[in-house]
N, C-alpha and C positions, 0 to 999 in steps of 0.2 A: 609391831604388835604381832598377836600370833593369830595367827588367821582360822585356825582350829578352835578357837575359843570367842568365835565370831559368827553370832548366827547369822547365814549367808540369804536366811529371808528379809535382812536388812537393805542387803544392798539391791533389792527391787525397791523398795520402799525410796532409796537415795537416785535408784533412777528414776524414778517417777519423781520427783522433787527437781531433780537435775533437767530434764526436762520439760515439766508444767509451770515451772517459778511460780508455782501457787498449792500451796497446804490441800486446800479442799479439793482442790484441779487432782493432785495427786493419788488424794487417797478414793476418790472416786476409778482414778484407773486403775488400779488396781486393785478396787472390790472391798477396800477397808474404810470404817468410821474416820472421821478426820482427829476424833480423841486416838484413836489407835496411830494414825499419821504419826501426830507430834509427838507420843511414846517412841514412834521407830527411832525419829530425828533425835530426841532428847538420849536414847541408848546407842546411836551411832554418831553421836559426839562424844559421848563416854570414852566410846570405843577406839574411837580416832583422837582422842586427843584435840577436837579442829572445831568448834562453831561449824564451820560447814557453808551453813546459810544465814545470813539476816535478816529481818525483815526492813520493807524498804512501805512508801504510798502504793506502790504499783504488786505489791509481793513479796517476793523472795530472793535475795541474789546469793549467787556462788560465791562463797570465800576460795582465796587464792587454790586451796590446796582443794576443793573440790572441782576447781576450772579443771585441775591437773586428772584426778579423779574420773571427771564424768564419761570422756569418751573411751579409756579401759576397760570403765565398769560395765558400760553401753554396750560394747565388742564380745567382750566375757558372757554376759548373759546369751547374746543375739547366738555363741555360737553353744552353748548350755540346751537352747530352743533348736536347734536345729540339729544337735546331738540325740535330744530325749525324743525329738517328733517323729512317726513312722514316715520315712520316704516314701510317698508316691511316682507310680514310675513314672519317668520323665514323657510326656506328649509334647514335642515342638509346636503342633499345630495349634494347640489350646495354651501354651503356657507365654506364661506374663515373664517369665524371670529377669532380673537383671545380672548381668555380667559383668562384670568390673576386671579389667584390664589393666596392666599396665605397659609401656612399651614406649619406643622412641620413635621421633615427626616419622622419622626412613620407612620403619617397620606399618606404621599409621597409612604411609603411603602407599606403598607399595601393596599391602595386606588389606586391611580394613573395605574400601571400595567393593571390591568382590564378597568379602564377606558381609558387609551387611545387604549387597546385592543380595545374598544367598539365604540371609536370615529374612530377609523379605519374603522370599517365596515360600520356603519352607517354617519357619518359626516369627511369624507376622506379628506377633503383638510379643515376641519380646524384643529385651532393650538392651545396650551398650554404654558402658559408661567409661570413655575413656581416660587414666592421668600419664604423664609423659613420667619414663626412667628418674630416677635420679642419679642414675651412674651409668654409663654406656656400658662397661663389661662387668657388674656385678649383680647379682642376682637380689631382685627383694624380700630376701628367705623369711625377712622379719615381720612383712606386712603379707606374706603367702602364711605365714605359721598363725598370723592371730586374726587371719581372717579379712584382713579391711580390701585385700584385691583375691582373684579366683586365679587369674592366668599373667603369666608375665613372658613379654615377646621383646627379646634384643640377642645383644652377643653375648652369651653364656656361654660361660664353659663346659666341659661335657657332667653327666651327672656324677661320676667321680669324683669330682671338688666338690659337691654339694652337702651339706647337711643330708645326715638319715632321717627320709620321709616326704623328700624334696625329687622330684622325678621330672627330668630333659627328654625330650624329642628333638632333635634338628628339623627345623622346616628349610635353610636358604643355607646354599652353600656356592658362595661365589667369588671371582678375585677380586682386588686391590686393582684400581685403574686411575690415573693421574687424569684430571679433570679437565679441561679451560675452555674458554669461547672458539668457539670455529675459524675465529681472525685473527686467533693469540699469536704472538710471534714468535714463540714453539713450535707451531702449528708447522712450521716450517723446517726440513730436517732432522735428523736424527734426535731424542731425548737422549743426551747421556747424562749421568750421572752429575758432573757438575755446573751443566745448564742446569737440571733440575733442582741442583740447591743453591745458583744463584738468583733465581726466580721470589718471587715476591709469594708467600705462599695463603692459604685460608685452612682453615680447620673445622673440625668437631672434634669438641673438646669440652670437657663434664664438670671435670674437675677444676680447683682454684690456679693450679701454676698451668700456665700456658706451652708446656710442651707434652710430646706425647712418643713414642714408639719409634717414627721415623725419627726425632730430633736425635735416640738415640743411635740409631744406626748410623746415621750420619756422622754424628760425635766420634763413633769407630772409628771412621776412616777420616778422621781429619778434617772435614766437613760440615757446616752448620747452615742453615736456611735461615731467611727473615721473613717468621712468621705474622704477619702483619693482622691478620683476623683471625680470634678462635670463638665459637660460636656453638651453644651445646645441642643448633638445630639444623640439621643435613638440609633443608628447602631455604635455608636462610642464605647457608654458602652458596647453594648454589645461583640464588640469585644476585648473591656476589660475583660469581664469576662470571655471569653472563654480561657485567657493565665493569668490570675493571679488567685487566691485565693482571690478576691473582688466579694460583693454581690451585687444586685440592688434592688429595688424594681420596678417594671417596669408593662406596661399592658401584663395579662396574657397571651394575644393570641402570643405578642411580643416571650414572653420567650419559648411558644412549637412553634413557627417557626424557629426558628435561632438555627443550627446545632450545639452540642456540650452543647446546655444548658438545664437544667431541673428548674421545678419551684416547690417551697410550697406556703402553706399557710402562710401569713402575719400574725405574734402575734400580729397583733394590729387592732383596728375598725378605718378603713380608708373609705374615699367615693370610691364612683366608681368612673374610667376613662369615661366620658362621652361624646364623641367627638362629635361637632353639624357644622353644613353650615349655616354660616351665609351671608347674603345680605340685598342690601337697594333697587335695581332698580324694584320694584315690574313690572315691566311693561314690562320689556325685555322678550320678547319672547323665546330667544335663552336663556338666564339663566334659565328660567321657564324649558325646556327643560333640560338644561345641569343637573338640580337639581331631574331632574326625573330619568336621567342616574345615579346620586349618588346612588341612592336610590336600584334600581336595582342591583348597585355592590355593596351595602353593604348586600340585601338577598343572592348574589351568593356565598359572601368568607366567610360566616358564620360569627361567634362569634356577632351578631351586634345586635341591638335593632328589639323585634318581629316587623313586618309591613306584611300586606300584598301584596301578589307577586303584583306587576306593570306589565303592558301590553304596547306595545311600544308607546311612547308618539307618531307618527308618526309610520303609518305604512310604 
């Protein structure tokens, strides 16, 4: 359909419908007759080619292609209202906001703790809403562009690879350290190189095929591991390795905080873990803020990329 040829005060009308599964429910939020309602719906089935809704005892229900429909439409508006509305400057002390994150268990762990510490004292009544990656090193340019998360915290690469309007910081930069229990029997003499790929191994791992980075270095030189767990949550291995005799390779800082583990050196030239915040809303105040709060707790828990100390974004 052409979308120019579509009056777009319909698609409030299909969101309020979409949400209230009720006619009258609908047209009361937003402020119309319910004869005006059932004109919108009867001209945006036109429009759509779709039924839409039918009615049921209880209401209204979604046809297929409005299920598809409703949380787009829902997205598009929320961020239409938040484009047209004057910002208010941001008060931490007084605001409610919700922040919506995305990131991985690692970053959750490591991160998080302080920082809602920090939102405690300073920004007390707002809120955090966190979902895990769906990809260990790709960035969610697709849910940062339409709005459904504000900040996304993992291994990105630098803002170079990114989409124009997508903007990286580096918070954590640290090495690669080989994992195991304190009683593993590693633990004893030197790591080289093909003790560590005949060792029984554990992972983080995102993706559907079960290898990763090391499998291929190894493959270089002739050498292959049996990787016997891959798992796309760093607290999960690690409590694998604390009751079996499986190794990880995992970020350093991971392996001296988690009780019962010791770390070596990696036989292999690996990159660094380099965990970055990314964002697209340059203009939000409260992210500007919240991103100065990252910054802050990455100098507080150590291991993180040098910066200088920050002063409170707000006194």
């Amino acid at each position: 359909m052409n979308i120019e040829a579509l009056d777009l005060n319909l698609l409030l009308a299909f969101d309020a419908l979409y949400e209230e599964r009720n006619v009258s429910r609908a047209a009361r939020r937003i402020g119309i007759s319910q004869p005006a309602m059932s004109n919108a719906l009867a001209r945006l089935r036109v429009a759509l080619n779709d039924p839409l809704f039918e009615r049921t005892g209880r209401g209204i229900r979604p046809s297929t292609r409005a299920e598809r429909l409703g949380p787009a439409v829902r997205s598009g508006i929320a961020q239409l209202r938040r484009a047209l509305q004057p910002d208010p400057r941001f008060d931490p002390r007084s605001s409610q906001r919700l922040f919506r994150l995305a990131l991985s268990d690692y970053a959750e762990y490591r991160i998080l703790p302080a920082l809602v510490s920090a939102l405690g004292q300073e920004a007390p009544q707002a809120r955090l809403q966190v979902r895990r990656l769906d990809a260990l090193f790709s960035v969610p340019e697709a849910d940062l562009r339409h709005g459904a998360i504000d900040l996304a915290i993992g291994f990105f690469p630098d803002a170079r690879s990114l989409e124009e309007g997508t903007a990286a910081e580096t918070l954590i930069e640290e090495q690669n350290a080989v994992v195991f229990r304190r009683d593993h029997p590693l633990s004893h003499g030197p790591l080289t190189l093909e003790r560590f790929a005949e060792a029984s191994h554990a992972a983080v791992i995102f993706r559907a095929e079960p290898w990763g980075l090391i499998d291929q270095e190894l493959a270089s030189r002739g050498l292959r591991r049996r990787l016997q767990y891959a798992s796309p949550h760093f607290l999960a291995v690690c409590e694998i390795l604390q009751q079996t005799d499986l190794i990880a390779t995992l970020p350093a800082a991971l392996g001296r905080r988690v009780p019962g583990l010791i770390t070596r050196s990696v036989p292999l030239e690996l990159p660094t873990f380099t965990t970055r915040v990314v964002w697209r809303d340059h203009d939000d105040e409260s992210l500007t803020w919240l991103r100065h709060r990252l910054r802050l707790v990455a100098d507080s828990i150590g291991g993180f990329s040098a910066k200088p100390k920050l002063r409170r974004f707000y006194p």
